[in-house]
N, C-alpha and C positions, 0 to 999 in steps of 0.2 A: 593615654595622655599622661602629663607629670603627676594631676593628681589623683591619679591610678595607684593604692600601693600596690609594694610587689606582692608574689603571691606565696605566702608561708607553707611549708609542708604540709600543715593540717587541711590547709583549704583545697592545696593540690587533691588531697588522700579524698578529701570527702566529693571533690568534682568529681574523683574517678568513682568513688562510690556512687554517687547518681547516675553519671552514666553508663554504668555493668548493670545497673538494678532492672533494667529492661531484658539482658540477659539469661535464656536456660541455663540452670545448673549444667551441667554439658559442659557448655562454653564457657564459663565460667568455671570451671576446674582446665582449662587445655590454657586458659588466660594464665591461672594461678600456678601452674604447671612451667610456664616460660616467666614467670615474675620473680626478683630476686628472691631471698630469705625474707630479706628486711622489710619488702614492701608488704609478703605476706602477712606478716605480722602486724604490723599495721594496718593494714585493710582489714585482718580479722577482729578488730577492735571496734568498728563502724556498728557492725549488726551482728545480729543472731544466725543470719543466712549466712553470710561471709565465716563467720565463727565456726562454725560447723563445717562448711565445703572446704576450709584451710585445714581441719581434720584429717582430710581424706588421706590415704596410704598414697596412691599414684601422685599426688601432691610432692612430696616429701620425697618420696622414690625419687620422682624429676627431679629434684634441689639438689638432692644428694648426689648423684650421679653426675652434677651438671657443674656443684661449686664446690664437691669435695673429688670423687674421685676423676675427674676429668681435668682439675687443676695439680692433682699429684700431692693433694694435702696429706697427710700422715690421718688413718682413720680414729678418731677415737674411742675407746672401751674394747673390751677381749674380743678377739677374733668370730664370727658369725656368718654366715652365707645370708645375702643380703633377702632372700627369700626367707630367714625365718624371723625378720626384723618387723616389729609392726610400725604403724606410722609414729607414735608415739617416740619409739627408739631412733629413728628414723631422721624426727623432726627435733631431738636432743643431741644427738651425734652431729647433724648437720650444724647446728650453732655453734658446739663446744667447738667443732674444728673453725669455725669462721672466730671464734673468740680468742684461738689459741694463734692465728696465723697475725690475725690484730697484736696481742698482749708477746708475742716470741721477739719482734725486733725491740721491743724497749729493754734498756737497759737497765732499767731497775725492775727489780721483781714487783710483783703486787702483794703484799702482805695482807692477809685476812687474818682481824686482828681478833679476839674472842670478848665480848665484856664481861666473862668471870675471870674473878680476880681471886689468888686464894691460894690456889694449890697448885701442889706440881705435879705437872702431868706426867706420868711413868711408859708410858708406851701409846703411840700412835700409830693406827691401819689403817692404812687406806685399802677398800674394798675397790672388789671389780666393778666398772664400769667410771673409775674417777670423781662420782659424786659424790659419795657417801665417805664418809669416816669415824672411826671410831677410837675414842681416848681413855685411857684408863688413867685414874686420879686418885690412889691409895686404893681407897674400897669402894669407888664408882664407876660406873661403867657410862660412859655420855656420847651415845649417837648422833653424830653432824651431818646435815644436808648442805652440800655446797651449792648456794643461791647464783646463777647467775645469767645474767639478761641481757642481751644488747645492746651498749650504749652506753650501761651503766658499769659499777663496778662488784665484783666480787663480795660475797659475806657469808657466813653463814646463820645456819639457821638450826636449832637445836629441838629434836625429833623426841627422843626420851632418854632418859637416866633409869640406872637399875642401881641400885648400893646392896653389896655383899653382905653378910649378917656376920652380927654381931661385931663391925666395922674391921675383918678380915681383910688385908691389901691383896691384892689381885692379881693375875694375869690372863692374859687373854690372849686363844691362838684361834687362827681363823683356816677354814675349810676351804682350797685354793677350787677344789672338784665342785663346791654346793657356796655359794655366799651368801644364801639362806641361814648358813648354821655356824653360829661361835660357841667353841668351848671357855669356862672361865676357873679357875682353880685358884688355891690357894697359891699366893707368891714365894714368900721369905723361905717356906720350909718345906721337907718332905710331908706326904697324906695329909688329908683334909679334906675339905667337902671337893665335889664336880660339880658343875652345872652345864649341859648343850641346852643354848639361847638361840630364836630363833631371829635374824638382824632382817627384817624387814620394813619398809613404811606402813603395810600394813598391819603388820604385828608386832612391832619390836619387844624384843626380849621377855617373848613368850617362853616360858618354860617346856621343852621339849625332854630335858631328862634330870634327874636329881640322882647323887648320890652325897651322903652325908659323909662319906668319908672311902677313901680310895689308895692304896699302895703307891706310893711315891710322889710324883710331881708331873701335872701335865705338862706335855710336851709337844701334843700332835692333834687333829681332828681330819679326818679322813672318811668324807660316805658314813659310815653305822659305824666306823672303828673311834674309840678314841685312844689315842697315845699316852702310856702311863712312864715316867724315866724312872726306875729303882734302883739303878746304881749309887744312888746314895744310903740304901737299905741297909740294915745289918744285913752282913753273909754276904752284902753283891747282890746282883740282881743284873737289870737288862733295862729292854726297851718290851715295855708288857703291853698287849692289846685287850681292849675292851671293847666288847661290843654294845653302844648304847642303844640302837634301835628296837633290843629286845631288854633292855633294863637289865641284863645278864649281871653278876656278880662274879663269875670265875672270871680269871684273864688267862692270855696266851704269851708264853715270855717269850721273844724272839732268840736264839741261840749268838752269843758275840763272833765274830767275826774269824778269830783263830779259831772257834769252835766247831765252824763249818766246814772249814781248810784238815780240820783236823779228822772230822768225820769223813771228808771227801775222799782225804789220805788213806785212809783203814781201808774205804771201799775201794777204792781201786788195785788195794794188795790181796784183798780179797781174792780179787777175779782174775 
């Protein structure tokens, strides 16, 4: 009748929540399995039950397969065989591409704006997987979670700070093979302290190696190697490797490049 009102989103979500709640889990995941993203999300809101069965991998698997690679969306985060994705990654991949297919036609960008005010920022990484980033701000180091939800807009949200000692400016290089492990060294000049930091949510900027002082300027992190540059050394120098996994003190200077053309030469008149 007219004085009927209509029926809002929330009342539709919770009629369907009453009537699934008769429902096996069973059937209730092959429901959740053919239900958008967005409906899942909502319904997981309802209950405990629902919260949990929207959990599930084969959930998400179905999503994924059905609203990202089945419409030819660009996948997001570093490349993975979808076997070794859990639901988690699964169910973050699947939004970020429904967020990014939403936010691509607009014409203005979306600015995520920071509320510290202050300093200037010296170097920005963004790590693998697109959510995370990391800013270096003279002699700070500040880990960013990029927050972002359906419906709403972009923000972030800020994980931890590490400050350098004795307020030393910074640099920071990051490990392309492990994105677990940032190296940070002194900026402006040759030698100086090292640090491998470990970039995680669950432990950020766990100290994994220390050295108080080191030949030249980092330059590199790589698996156990860290990249030392000493061509600004007296005498010359190279590209010296260190190995931090065993806290090693000696390095390996790599030979320059006419040096190997040069050696290669000899060997082959050699023979």
């Amino acid at each position: 009748s007219s004085d009927t009102p209509d029926p809002t989103p929330h009342s539709i979500v919770c009629y369907m929540a009453t009537s699934l709640d008769k429902l096996v889990d069973d059937i209730l995941i092959q429901v959740l399995q053919a239900s958008s993203a967005h409906a899942i999300l909502v319904l997981r809101k309802t209950s405990r039950r629902y919260y949990l069965l929207s959990k599930s991998r084969c959930v998400w698997y179905a999503r994924f397969c059905a609203e990202v690679l089945a419409r030819n969306l660009p996948p997001p985060g570093p490349p993975c065989p979808l076997s070794n994705l859990s639901s988690t990654d699964l169910e973050n991949r699947t939004l970020r591409a429904l967020h990014l297919e939403n936010r691509w036609p607009s014409l203005s960008p979306n600015t995520l704006i920071s509320k510290q005010r202050g300093k200037r920022v010296d170097q920005v990484l963004f790590m693998l997987g697109g959510a995370e980033l990391l800013t270096v701000q003279n002699d700070t180091l500040v880990y960013w979670f990029i927050v972002s939800r359906p419906g709403s807009s972009q923000g972030l949200k800020k994980v931890a700070e590490w400050v350098a000692p004795e307020g030393v400016p910074c640099k920071v290089v990051k490990d392309c093979d492990n994105p677990a492990a940032i190296a940070v060294g002194q900026r402006e000049q040759s030698g100086g302290f090292a640090k491998v930091l470990s970039f995680s949510l669950k432990a950020p900027f766990t100290t994994l190696c220390d050295y108080s002082l080191v030949p030249g300027a980092i330059a590199g992190i790589s698996n156990h190697l860290l990249l030392l540059d000493t061509t600004g050394e007296p005498g010359g120098g190279g590209l010296e490797l260190l190995d931090w996994h065993t806290e090693a003190t000696g390095t390996a200077l790599l030979p320059c490049l006419p040096d190997l053309v040069s050696q290669a030469n000899r060997e082959s008149h050699q023979h």
